[in-house]
C-alpha positions as MATLAB code, in Angstrom:
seq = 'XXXXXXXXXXXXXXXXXXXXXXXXXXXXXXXXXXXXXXXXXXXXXXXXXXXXXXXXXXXXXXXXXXXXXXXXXXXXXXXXXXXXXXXXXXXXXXXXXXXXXXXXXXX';
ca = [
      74.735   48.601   -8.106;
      72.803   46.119   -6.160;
      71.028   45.474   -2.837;
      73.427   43.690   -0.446;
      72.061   42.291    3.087;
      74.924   42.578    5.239;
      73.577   39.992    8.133;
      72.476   37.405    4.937;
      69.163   36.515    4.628;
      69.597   32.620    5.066;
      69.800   33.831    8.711;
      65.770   34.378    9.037;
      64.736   31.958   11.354;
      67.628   32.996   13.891;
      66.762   36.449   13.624;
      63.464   38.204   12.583;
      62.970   38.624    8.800;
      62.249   42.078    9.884;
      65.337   42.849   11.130;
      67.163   40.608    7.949;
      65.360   43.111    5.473;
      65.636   46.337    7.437;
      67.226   49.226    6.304;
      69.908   48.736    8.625;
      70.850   45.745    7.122;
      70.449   46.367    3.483;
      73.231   48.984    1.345;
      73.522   49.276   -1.958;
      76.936   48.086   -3.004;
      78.711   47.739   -6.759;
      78.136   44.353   -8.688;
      81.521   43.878   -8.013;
      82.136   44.552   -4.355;
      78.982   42.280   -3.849;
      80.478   39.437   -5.996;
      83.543   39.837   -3.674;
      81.631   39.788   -0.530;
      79.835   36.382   -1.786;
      83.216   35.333   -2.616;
      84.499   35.877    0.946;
      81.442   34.420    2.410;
      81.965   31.369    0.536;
      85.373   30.359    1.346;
      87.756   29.585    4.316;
      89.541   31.765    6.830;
      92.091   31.777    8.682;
      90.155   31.936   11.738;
      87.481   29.504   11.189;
      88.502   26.181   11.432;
      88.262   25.139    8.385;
      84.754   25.786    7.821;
      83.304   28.489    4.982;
      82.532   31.844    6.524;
      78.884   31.625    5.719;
      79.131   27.900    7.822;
      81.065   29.033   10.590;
      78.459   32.253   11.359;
      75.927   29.585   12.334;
      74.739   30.016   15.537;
      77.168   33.964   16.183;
      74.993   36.440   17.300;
      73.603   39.432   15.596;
      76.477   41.731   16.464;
      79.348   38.957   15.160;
      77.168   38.692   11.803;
      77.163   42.458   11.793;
      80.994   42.479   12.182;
      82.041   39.793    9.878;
      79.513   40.879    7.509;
      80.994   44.691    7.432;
      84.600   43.276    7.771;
      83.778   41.725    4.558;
      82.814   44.632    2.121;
      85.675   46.313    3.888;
      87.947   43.901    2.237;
      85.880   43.051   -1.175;
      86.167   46.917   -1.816;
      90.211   46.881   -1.106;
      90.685   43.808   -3.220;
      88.643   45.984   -6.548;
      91.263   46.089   -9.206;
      92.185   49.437  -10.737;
      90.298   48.610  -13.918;
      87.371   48.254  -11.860;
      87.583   51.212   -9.788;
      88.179   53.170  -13.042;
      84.745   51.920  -14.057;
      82.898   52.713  -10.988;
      83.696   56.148  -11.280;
      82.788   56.217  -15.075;
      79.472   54.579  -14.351;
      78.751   56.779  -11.501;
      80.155   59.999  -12.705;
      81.931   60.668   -9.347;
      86.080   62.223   -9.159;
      86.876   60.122   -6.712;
      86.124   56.487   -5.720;
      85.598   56.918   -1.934;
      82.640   59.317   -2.539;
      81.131   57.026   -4.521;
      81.284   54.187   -2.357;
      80.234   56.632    0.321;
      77.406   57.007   -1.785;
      76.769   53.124   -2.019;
      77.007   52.728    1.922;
      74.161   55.416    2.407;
      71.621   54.477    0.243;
];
């Protein structure tokens, strides 16, 4: 498990380093789901015109990073293969995967 900033932290200077590091902006989230999210942030989309994710956020407001930012540990955690979900729940002890990425998205 590892601390993930959802709104990323190469955004102080637009926004507050206080509300970067806050705990509203900070979950803990699986080495792999935050490898994903990295992933996503690092690479084109459909909707972005070419441009990385992390480049095209430039300038959106706090709400859009928010979004985007949410919309992608939503998909990191639906691309996790089986193998890895199968580990998550070993590691974590837990019967079924969803409470333990409940778990990860409260604390």
């Amino acid at each position: 498990m590892v601390w993930h900033h959802i709104v990323e932290q190469n955004k102080i200077g637009q926004f507050a380093a206080t509300a970067v590091h806050s705990t509203q902006n900070i979950v803990r989230l699986p080495t792999a789901v935050h490898l994903r999210v990295n992933a996503i942030f690092s690479s084109i989309q459909k909707f972005t015109g070419g441009k990385v994710l992390r480049e095209w956020l430039i300038g959106k407001s706090w709400e859009e990073q928010v979004y985007y930012g949410e919309l992608a540990i939503e998909e990191a955690i639906k691309q996790m293969t089986a193998a890895e979900r199968r580990a998550l729940q070993k590691e974590r002890g837990a019967e079924h995967l969803r409470d333990v990425l409940w778990e990860a998205a409260e604390n």
